[in-house]
VOTI-685241 format. One record per residue: z, x, y of N, C-alpha, C, O in turn; residue in three letters. Coordinates in steps of 0.02 Angstrom, whole numbers, plus 32768, in hexadecimal, padded with zeros to 4 digits. Layout:
BEGIN
+------+------+------+------+------+------+------+------+------+------+------+------+--------+
|  n_Z |  n_X |  n_Y | ca_Z | ca_X | ca_Y |  c_Z |  c_X |  c_Y |  o_Z |  o_X |  o_Y | residu |
+------+------+------+------+------+------+------+------+------+------+------+------+--------+
|    Z |    X |    Y |    Z |    X |    Y |    Z |    X |    Y |    Z |    X |    Y |    ALA |
...
+------+------+------+------+------+------+------+------+------+------+------+------+--------+
% end
This chain:
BEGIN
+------+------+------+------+------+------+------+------+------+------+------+------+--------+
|  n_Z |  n_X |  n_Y | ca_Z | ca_X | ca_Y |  c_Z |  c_X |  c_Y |  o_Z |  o_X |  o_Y | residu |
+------+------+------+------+------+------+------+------+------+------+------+------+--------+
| D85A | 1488 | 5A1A | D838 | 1478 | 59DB | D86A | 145D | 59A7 | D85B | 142D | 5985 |    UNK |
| D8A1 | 147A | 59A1 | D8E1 | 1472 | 597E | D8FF | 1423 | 5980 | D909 | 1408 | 594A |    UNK |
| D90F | 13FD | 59C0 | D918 | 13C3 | 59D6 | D8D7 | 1399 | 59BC | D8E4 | 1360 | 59A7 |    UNK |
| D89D | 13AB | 59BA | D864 | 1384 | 59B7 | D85C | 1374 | 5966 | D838 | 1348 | 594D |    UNK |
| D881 | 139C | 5947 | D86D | 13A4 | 58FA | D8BF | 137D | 58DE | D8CA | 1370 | 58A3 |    UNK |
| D8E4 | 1371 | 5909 | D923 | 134C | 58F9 | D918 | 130E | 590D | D933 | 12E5 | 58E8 |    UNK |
| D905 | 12FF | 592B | D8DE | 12C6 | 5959 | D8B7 | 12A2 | 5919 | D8D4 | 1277 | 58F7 |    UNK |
| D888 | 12B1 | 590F | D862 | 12A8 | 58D7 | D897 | 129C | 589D | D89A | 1260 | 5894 |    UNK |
| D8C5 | 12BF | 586F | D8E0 | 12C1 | 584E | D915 | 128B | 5848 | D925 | 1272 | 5812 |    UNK |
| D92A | 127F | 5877 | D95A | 1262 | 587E | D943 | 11F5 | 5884 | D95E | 11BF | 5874 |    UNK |
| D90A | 120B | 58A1 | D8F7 | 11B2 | 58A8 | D8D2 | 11A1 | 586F | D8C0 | 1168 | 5863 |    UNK |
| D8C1 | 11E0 | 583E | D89D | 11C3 | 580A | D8D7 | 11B8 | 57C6 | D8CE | 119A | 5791 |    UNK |
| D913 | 11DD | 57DF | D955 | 11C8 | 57AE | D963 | 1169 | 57C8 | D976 | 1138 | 57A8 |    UNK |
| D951 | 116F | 5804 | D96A | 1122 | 5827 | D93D | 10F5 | 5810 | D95C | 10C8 | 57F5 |    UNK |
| D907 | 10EB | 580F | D8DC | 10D5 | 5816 | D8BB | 10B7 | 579F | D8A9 | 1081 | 5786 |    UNK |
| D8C2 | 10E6 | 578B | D8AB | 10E1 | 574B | D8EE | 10DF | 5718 | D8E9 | 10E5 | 56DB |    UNK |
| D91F | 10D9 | 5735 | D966 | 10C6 | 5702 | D96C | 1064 | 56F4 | D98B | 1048 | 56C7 |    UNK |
| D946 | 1047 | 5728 | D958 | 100A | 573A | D908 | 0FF5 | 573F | D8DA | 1015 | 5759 |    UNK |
| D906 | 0FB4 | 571F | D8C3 | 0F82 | 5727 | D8B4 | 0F7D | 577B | D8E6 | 0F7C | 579F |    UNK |
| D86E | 0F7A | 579F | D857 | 0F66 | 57D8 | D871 | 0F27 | 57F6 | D867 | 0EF2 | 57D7 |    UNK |
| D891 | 0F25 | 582D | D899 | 0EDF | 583F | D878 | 0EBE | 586D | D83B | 0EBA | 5866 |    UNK |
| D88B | 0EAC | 588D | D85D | 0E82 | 58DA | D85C | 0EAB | 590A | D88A | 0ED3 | 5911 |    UNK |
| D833 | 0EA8 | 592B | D834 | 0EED | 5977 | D861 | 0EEA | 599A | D85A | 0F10 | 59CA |    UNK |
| D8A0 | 0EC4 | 599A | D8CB | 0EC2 | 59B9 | D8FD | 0EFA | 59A8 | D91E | 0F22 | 59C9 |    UNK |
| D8F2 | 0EE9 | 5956 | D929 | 0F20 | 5940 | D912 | 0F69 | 5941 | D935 | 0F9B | 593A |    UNK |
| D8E1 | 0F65 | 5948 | D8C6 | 0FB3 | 5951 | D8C7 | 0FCB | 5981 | D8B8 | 1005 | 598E |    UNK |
| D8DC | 0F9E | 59A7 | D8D6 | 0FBE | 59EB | D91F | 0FD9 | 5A01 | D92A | 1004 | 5A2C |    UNK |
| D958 | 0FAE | 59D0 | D999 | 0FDA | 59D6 | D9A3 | 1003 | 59B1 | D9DC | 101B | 59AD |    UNK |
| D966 | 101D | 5983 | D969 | 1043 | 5955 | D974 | 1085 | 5990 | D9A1 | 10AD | 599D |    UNK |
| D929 | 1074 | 59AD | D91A | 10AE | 59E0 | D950 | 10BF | 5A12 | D970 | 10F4 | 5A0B |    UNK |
| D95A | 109E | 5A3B | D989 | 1098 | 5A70 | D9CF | 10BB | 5A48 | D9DC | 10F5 | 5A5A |    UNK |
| D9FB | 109D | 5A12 | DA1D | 10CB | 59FA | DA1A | 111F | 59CB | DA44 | 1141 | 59AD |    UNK |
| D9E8 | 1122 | 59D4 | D9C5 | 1169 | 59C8 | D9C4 | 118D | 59FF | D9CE | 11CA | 59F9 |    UNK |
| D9B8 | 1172 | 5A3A | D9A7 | 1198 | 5A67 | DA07 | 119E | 5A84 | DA31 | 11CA | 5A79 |    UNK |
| DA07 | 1180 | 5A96 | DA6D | 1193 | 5AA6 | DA7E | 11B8 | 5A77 | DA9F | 11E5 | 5A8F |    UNK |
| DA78 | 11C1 | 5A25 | DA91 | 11E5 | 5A00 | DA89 | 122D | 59FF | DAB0 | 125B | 59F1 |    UNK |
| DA35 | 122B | 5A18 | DA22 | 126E | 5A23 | DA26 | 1288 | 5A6E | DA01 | 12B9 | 5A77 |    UNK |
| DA47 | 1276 | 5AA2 | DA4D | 1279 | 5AE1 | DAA7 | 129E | 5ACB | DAB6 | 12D8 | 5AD6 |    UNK |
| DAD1 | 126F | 5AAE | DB1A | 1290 | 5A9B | DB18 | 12C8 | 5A7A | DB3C | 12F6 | 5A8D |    UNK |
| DAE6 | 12D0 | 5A3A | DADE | 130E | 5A18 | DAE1 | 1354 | 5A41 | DB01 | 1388 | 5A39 |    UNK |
| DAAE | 133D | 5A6F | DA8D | 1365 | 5A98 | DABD | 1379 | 5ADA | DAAD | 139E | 5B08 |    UNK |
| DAF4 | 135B | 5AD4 | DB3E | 1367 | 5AFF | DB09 | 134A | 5B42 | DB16 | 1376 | 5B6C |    UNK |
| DAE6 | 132B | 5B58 | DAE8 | 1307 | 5B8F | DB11 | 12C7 | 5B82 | DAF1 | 1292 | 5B81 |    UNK |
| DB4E | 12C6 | 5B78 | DB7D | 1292 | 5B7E | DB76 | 125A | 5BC2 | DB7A | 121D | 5BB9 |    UNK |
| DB6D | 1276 | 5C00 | DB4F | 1230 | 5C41 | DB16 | 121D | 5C36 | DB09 | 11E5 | 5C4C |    UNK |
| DAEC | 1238 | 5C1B | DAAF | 1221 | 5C06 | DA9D | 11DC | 5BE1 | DA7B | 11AA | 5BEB |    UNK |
| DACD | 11FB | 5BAB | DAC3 | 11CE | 5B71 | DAF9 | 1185 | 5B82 | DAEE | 114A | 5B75 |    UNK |
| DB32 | 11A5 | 5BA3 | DB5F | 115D | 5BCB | DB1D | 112A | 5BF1 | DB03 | 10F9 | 5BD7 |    UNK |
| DB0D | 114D | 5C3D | DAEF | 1131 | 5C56 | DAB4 | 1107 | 5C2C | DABF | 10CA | 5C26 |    UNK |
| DA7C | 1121 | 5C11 | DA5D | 110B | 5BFB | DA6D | 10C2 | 5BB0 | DA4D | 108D | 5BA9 |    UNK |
| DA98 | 10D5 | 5B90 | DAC8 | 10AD | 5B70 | DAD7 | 1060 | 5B96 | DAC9 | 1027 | 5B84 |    UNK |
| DAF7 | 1079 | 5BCE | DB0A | 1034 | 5BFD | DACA | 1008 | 5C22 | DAC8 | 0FCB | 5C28 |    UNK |
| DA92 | 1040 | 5C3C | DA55 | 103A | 5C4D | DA3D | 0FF0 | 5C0F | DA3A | 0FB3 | 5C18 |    UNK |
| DA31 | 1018 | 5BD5 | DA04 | 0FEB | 5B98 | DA2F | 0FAA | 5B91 | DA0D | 0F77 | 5B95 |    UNK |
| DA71 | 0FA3 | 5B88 | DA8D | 0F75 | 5B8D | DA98 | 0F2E | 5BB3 | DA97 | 0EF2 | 5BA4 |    UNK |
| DA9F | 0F4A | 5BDB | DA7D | 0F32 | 5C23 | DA2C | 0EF2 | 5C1D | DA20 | 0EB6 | 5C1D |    UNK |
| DA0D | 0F2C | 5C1A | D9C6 | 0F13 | 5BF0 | D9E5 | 0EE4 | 5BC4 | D9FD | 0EB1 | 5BDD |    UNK |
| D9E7 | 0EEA | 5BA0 | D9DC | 0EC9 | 5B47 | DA04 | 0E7D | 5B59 | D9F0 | 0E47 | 5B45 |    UNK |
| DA38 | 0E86 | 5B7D | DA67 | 0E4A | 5B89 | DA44 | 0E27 | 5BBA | DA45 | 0DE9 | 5BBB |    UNK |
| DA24 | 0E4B | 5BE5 | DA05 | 0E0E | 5C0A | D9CA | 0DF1 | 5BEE | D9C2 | 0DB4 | 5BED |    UNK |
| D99D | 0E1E | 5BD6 | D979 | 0DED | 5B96 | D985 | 0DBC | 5B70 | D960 | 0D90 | 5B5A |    UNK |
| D9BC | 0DC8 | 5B6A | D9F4 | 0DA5 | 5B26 | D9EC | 0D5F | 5B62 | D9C1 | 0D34 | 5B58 |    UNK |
| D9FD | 0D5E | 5B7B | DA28 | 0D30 | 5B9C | D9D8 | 0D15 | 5BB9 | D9D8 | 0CD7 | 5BB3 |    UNK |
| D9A6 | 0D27 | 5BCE | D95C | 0D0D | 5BF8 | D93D | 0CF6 | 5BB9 | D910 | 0CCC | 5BBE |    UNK |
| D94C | 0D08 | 5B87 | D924 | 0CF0 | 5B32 | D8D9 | 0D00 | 5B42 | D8A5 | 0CDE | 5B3E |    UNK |
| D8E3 | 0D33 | 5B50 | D890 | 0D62 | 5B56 | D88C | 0D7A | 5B0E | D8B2 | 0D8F | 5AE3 |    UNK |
| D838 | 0D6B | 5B18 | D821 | 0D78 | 5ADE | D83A | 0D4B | 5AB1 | D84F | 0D72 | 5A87 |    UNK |
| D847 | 0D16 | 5A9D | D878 | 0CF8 | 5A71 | D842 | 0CAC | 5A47 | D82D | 0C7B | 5A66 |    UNK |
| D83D | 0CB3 | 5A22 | D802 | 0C7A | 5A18 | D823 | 0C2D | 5A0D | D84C | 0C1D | 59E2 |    UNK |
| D808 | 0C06 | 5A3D | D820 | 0BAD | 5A31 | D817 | 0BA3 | 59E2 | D83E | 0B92 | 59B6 |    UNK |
| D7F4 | 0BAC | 59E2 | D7E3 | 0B80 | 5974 | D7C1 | 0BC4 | 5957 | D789 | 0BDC | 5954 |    UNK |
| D801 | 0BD2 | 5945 | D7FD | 0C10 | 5906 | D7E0 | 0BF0 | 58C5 | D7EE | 0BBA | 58AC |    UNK |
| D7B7 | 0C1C | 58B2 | D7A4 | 0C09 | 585B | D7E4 | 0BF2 | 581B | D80E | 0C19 | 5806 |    UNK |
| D7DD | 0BB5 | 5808 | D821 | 0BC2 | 57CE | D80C | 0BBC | 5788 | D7E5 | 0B8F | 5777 |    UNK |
| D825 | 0BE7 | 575E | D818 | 0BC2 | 5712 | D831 | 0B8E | 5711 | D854 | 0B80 | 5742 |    UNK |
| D82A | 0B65 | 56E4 | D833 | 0B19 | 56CB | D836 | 0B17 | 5674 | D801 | 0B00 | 565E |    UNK |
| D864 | 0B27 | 5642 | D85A | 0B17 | 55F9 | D88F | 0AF3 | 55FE | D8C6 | 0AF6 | 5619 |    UNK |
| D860 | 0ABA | 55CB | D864 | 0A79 | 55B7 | D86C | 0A6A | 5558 | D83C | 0A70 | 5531 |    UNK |
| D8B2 | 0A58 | 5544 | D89D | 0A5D | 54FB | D893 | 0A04 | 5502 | D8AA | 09E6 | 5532 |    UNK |
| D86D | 09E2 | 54C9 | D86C | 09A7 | 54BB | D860 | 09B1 | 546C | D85D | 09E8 | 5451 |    UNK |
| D85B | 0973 | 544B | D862 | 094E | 540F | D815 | 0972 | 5401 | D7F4 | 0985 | 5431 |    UNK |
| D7FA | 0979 | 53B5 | D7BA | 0981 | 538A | D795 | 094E | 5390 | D757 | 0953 | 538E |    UNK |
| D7BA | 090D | 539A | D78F | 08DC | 53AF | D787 | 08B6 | 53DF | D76C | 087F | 53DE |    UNK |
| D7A2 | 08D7 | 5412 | D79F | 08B1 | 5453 | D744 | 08EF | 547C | D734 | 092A | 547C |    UNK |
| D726 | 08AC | 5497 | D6D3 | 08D3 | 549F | D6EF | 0903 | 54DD | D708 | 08DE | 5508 |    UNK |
| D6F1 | 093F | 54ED | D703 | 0961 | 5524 | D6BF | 0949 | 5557 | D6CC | 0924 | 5587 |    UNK |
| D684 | 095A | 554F | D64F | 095B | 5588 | D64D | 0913 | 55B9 | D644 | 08DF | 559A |    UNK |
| D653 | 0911 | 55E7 | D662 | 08E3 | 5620 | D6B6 | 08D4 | 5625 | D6DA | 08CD | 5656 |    UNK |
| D6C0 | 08D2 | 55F6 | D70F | 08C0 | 55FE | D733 | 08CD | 562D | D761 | 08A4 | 5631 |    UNK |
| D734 | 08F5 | 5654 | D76F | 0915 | 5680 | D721 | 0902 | 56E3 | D727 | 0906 | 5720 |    UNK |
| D6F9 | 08F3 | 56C0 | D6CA | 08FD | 5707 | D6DE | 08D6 | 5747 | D6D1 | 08F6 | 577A |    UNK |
| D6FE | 0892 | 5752 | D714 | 086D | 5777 | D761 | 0883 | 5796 | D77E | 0861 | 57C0 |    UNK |
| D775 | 08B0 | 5782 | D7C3 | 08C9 | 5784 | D79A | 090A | 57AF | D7AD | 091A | 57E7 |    UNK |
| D760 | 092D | 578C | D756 | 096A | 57AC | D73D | 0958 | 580A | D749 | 0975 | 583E |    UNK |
| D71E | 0924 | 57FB | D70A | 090F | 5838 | D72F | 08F6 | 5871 | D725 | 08FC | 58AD |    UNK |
| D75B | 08D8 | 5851 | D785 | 08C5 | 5891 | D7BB | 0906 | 58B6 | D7D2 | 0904 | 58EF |    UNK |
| D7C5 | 0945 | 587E | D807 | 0969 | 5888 | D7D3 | 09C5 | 5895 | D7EF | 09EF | 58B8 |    UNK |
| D7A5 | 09D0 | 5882 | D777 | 09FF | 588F | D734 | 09EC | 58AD | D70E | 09BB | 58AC |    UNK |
| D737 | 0A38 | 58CE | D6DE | 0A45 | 58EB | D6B9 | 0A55 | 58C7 | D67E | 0A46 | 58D0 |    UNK |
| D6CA | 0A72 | 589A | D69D | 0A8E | 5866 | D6BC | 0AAF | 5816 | D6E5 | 0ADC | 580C |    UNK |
| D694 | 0A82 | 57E5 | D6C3 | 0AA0 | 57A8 | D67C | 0AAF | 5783 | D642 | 0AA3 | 5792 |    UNK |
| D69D | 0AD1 | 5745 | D664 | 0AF5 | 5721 | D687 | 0B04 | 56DF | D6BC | 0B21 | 56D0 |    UNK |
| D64F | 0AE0 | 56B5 | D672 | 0AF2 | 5656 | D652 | 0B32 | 5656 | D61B | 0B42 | 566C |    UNK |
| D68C | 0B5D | 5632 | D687 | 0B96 | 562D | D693 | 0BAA | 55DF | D671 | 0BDA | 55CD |    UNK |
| D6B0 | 0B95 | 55BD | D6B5 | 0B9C | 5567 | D6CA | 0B6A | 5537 | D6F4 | 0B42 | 554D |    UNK |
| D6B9 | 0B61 | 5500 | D6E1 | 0B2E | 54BD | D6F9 | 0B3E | 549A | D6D2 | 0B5E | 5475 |    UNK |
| D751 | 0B3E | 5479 | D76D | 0B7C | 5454 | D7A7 | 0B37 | 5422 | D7D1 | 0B0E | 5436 |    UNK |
| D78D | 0B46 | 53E6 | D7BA | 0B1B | 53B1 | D7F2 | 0B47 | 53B0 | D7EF | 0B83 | 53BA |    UNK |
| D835 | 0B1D | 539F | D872 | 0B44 | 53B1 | D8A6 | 0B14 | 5374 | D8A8 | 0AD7 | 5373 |    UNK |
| D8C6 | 0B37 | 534D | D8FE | 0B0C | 532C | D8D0 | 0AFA | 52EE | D8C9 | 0ABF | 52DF |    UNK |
| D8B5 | 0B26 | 52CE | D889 | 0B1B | 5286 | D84F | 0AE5 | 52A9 | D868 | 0AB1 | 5291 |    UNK |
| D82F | 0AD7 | 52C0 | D7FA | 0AAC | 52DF | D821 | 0A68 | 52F2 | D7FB | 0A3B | 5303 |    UNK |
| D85E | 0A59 | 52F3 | D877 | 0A24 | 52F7 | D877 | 0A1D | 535C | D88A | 09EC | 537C |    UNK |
| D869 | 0A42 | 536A | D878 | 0A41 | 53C0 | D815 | 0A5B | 53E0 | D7E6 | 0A74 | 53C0 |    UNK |
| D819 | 0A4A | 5419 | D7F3 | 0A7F | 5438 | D817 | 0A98 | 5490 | D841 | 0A76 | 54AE |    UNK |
| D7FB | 0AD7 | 54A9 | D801 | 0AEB | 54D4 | D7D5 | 0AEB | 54EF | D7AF | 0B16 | 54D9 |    UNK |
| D7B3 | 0ABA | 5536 | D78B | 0AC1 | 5553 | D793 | 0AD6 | 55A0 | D7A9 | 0AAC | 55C7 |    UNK |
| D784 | 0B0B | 55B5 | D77C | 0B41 | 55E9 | D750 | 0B3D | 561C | D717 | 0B51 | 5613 |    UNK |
| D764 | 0B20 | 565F | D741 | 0B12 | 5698 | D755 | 0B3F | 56CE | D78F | 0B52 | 56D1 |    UNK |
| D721 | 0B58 | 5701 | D732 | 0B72 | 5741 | D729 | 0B46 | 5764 | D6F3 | 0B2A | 5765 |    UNK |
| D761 | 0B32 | 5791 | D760 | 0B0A | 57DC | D76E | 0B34 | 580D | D77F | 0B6F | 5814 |    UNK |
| D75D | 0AEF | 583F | D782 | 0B0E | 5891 | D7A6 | 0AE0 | 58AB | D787 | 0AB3 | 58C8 |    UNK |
| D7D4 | 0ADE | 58A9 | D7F1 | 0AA3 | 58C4 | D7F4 | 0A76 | 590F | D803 | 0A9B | 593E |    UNK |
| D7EB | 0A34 | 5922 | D7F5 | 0A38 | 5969 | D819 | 0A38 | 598B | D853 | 0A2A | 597B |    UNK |
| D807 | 0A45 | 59C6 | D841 | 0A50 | 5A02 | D868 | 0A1D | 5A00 | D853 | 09E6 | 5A15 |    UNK |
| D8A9 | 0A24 | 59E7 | D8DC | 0A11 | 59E7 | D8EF | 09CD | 59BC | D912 | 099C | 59C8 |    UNK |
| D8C0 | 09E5 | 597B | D8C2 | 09B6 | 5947 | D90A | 09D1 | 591F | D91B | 0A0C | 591A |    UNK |
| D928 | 09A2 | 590B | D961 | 09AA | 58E5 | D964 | 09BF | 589B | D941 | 09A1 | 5872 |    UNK |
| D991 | 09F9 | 5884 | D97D | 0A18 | 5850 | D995 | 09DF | 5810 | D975 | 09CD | 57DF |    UNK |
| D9D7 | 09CC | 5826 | DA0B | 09B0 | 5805 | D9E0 | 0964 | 57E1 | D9E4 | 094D | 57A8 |    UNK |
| D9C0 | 0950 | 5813 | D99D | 08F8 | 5812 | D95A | 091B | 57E2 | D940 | 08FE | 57B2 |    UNK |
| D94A | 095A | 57FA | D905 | 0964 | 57C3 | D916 | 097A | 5785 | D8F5 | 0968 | 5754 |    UNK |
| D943 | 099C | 577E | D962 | 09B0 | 5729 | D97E | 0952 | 570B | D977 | 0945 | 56CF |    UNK |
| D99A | 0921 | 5735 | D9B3 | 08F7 | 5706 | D97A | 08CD | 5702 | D97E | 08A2 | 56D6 |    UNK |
| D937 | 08CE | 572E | D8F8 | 08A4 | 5706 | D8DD | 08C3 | 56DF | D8BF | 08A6 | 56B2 |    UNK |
| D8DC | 0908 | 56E2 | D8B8 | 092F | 56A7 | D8EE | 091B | 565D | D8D5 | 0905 | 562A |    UNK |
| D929 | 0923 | 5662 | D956 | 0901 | 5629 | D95F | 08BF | 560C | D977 | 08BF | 55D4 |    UNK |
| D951 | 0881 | 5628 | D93A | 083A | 562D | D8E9 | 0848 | 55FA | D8D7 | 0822 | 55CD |    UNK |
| D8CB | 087B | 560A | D891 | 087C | 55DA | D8A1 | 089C | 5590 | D898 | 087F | 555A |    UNK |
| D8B9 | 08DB | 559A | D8B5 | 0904 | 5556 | D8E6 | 08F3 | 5531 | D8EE | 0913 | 54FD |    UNK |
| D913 | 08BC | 5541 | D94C | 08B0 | 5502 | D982 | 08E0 | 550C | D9A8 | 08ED | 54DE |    UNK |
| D98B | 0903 | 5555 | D9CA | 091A | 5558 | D9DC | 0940 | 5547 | DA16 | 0955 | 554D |    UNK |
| D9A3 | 095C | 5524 | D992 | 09AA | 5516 | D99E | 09E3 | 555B | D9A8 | 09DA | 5597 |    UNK |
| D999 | 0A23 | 552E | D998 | 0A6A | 5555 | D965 | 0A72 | 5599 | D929 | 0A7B | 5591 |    UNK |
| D985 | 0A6B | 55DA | D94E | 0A89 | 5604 | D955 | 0ACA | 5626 | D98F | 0AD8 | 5634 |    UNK |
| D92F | 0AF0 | 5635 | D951 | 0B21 | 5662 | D91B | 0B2E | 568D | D8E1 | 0B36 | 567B |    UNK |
| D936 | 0B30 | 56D3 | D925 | 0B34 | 570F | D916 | 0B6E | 5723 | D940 | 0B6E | 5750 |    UNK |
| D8EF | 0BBB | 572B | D916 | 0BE7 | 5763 | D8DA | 0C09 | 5787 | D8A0 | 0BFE | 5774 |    UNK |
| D8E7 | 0C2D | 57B4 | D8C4 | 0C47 | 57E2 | D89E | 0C98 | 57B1 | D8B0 | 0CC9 | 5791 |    UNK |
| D866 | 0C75 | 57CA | D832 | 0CBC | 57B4 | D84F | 0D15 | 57D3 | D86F | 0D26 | 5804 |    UNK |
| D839 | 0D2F | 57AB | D841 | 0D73 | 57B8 | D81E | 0D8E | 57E1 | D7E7 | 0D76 | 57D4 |    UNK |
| D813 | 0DBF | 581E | D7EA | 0DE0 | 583D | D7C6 | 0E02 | 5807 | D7E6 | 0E1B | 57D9 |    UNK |
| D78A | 0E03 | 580B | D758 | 0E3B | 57DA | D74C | 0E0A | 578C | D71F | 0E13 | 5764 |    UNK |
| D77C | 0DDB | 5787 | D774 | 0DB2 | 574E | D70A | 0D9B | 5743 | D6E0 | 0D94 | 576F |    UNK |
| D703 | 0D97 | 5700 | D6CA | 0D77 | 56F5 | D6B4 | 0D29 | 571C | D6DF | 0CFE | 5716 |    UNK |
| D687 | 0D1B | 5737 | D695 | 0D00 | 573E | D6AC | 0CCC | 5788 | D6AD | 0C91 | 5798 |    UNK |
| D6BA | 0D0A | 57A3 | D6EB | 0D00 | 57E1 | D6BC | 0D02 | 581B | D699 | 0D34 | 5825 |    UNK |
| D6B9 | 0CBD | 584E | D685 | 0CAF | 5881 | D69D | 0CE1 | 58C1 | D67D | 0CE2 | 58F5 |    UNK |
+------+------+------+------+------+------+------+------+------+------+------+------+--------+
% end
């Protein structure tokens, strides 16, 4: 009962000190919980074996890219000019370099002198990031872009 109530105790110190991440990471959440509480517990071969066991695992995953998604969700913010028209603007760039994009917000930035306009894409297989940030820059005047990969659990997130 004693182990079961440390057990408990102990993954909810792990678990609620740090934001949720992707099931990946939770899953070394687990896996290193369980060796921790296998050493505690002085089964020292236990927690070896099993240790080398998960490893084992995880690297050959690593390496098979299981589970691993081709076209991850990415944010996309875009600042441009107050007077440059954002709506269609970027649509011929989205098409050739994504599968799928999506306006997601309109945010004045720099006393109204700027805007930030906020898209979710997917990018395609093996579309170039570098060639799509310098046509997206050829449009907005060379302005601020930033590129990055969505969060697991993010709003939002396909």
């Amino acid at each position: 009962m004693a182990r079961a109530f440390s057990l408990a105790g102990a993954f909810s110190l792990i678990r609620f000190r740090s934001a949720p991440g992707n099931p990946k990471d939770i899953a070394y959440v687990f896996f290193t919980l369980g060796v921790g509480l296998a050493c505690g517990m002085g089964y020292i071969a236990y927690a070896v074996m099993f240790a080398v066991i998960l490893c084992a695992v995880i690297t050959a995953l690593n390496v098979l890219k299981y589970a691993e998604q081709k076209n991850a969700p990415m944010k996309l913010r875009i600042t441009i000019p107050e007077d440059l028209e954002y709506q269609g603007l970027f649509e011929d760039v989205f098409a050739e370099y994504t599968t799928a994009s999506s306006f997601q917000r309109l945010k004045t930035v720099n006393f109204g002198a700027l805007f930030e306009v906020t898209y979710n894409i997917n990018m395609k297989e093996g579309a170039g990031k570098k060639q799509f940030i310098d046509r997206l820059r050829a449009r907005n005047g060379n302005l601020r872009i930033i590129l990055t990969a969505k969060e697991y659990g993010e709003k939002g997130y396909n």
